[in-house]
N, C-alpha and C positions, 0 to 999 in steps of 0.2 A: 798568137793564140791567147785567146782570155782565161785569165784565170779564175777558177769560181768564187763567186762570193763565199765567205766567210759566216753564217750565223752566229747570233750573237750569241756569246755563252752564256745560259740563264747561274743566276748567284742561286747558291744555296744557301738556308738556311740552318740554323741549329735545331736541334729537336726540342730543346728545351722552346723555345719562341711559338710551338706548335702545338703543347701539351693543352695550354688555357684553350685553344680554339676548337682541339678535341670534346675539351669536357663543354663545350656550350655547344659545340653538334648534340652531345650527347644528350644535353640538355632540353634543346629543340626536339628531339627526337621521343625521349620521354611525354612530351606534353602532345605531341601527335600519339603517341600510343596512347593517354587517356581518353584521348578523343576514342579511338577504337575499340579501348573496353567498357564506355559506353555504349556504344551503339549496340554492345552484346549485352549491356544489364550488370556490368559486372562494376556497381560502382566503386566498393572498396579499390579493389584495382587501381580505378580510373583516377580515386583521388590520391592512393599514394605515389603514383605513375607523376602526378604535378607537384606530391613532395618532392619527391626526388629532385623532380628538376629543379627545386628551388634550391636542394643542397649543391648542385651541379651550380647554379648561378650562383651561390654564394663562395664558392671555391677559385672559377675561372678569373673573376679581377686580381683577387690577392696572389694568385699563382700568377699573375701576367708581372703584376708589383712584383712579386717577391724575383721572379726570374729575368725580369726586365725584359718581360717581350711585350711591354703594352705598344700597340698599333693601332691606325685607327681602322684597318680593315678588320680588327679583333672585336673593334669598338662596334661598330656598325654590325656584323655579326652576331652581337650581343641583343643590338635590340630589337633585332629580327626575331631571334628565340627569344627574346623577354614579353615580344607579342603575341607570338604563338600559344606557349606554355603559359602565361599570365593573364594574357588578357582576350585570347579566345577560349582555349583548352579548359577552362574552371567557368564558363557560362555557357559554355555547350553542355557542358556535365552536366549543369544543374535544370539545362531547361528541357533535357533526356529525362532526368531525375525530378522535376515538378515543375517548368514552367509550362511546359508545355497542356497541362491538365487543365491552366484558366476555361471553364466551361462558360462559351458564350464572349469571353474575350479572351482567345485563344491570341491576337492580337499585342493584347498588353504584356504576355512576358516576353516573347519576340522582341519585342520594345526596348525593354528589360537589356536583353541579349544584347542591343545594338548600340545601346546606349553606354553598356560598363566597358564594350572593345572599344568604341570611338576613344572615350573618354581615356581608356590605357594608350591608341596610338598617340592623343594628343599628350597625354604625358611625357611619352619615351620621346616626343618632337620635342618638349619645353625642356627635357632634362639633356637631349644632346646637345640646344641650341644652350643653355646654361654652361655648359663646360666651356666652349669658347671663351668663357668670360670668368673664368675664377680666380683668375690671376688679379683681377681688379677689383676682388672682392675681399674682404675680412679674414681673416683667417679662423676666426671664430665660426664662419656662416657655413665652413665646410663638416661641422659635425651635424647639419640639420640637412637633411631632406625641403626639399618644396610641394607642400602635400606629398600623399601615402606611394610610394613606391608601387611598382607592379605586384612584384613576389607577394609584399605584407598585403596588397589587395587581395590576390588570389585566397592569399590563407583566409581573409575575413570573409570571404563572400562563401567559401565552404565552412566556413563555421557553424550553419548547420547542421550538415551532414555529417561533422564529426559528431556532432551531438546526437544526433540517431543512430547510429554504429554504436555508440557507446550506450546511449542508454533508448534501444528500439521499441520501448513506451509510449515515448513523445515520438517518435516518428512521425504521427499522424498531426500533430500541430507543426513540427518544426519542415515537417517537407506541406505545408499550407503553401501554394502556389499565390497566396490572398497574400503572406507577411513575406515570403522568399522576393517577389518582385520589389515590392518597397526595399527591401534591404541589400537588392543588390542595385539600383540607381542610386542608393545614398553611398554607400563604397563607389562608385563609379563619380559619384562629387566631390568625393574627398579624394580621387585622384588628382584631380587638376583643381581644388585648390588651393590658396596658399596656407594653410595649415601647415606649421612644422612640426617635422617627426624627425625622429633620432637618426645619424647617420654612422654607421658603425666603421666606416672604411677607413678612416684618418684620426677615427678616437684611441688616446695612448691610454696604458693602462700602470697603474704607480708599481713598483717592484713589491709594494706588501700585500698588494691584489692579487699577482697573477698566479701562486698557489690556488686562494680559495678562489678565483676563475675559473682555474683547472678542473677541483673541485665537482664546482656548478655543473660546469660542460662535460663530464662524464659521470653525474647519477644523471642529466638527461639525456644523454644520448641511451644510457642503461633502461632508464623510464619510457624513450619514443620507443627501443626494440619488447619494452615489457606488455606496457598499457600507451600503443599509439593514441589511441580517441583522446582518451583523456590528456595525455603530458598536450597534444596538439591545440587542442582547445583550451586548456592554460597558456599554453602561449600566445595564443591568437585573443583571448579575456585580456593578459596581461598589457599586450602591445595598443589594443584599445585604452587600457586605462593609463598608461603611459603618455598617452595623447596630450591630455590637458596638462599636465606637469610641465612636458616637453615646451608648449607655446607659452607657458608662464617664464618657465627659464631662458628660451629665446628673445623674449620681451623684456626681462634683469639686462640679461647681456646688450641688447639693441641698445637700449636705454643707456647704459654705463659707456658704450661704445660712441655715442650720440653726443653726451656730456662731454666725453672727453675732447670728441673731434671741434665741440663750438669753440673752446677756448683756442685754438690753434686756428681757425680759422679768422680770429677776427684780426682788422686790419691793427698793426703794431700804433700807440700811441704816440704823436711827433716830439721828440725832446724839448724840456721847456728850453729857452736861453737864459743861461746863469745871469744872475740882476748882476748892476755895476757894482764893484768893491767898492765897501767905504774907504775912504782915503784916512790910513793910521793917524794922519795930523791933520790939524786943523790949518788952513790955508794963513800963510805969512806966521806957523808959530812951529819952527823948525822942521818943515818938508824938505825928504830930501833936498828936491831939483829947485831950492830957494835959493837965489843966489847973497850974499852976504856981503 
């Protein structure tokens, strides 16, 4: 009589190795809901619905580090939601929200549209195909980004909209479907290209910082639940103007790192051969090896 097969017993995992992939479902899932309160008109919603997800995205790596559940099924996961939420979810908003009003080229902010997701998928392509390789890189090059991040695009391209929420005056300049197109293909350029920006993930911070850190990170998180529009749009002015600083000090480092590698690189000079010794005496006026 045969006996049955045996299935194999599936491994379990811990819960802790489960939690990061929670929060970037959750993540993913926020940035599908802005989708949806758009389509209703509800744009405040629709844009804090892609904050969120951006705090959700910024939480799930460090929770994966800190509890050591990084995978790369976690990985890829990641930037499934980071296209979603980043780089569809915040140009559907806005062409719900004004692109779509181009009278006569209805065309061009559709354009717009197609042009800032391409340019987020090829990013999240050039930033997973970059990790295979950072071991062979500097260890300095890991505090910079290669051009703008998904997330920091999302912020910038609704930058905006935080601006008429907060001051609905300008509304009718800042939702111009005439300046919103240009502004969101030039964020959709600075995705992919090589512009560096700050990388927060691997930057340490000195022990008489991390007080006034603390500090910083909770009068604003006090300031995003007080006055959103505004602390959001400081951050999003801020991280712009950080831009050129960032590729100047990228370019100190490059440079010093550059300098340092030529001298090491260059082939070692061959030893001269030592000239012949003068001989202490003069020949036949008492040398040793003279015979007498």
């Amino acid at each position: 009589m045969r006996r049955p097969r045996l299935r194999p017993r599936l491994r379990s995992l811990p819960v802790n190795s489960l939690i990061p992939n929670m929060l970037t479902v959750i993540s993913l899932c926020a940035g599908l809901t802005a989708i949806r309160f758009s389509l209703t008109g509800h744009w405040e919603m629709a844009v804090l619905a892609i904050v969120f997800a951006g705090v959700m995205d910024g939480l799930d790596g460090r929770l994966a580090r800190l509890l050591k559940g990084v995978t790369r099924f976690g990985a890829e996961l990641d930037s499934l939601a980071d296209f979603l939420s980043f780089g569809v979810a915040p140009v559907f908003v806005l062409y719900e929200w004004s692109l779509s009003d181009l009278s006569g080229m209805a065309g061009m902010g559709w354009i717009a549209v197609l042009a800032y997701t391409v340019c987020c998928a090829l990013r999240l392509a050039r930033f997973n195909t970059m990790q295979d390789h950072t071991q062979q890189q500097p260890g300095w090059t890991l505090n910079f980004f290669t051009g703008v991040p998904a997330p920091a695009a999302a912020g910038l391209a609704l930058l905006p909209m935080f601006g008429s929420f907060q001051a609905p005056v300008m509304e009718t300049v800042l939702r111009s479907p005439y300046l919103l197109a240009p502004w969101v293909m030039l964020i959709a350029a600075l995705m992919v290209s090589r512009v560096p920006t700050l990388s927060f993930k691997r930057m340490r911070i000195q022990r008489e910082y991390v007080l006034p850190l603390l500090l910083v990170v909770g009068v604003g998180v006090a300031a995003l639940t007080s006055y959103p529009w505004v602390t959001l749009m400081v951050a999003a002015v801020a991280y712009a103007a950080s831009m050129p600083m960032t590729a100047v000090r990228y370019m100190q480092l490059k440079d010093r790192y550059e300098a340092q590698a030529v001298p090491a690189a260059q082939p070692a000079v061959p030893a001269m051969e030592p000239a012949a010794a003068t001989p202490a005496f003069p020949p036949g006026e008492g040398h040793p090896t003279q015979l007498h």
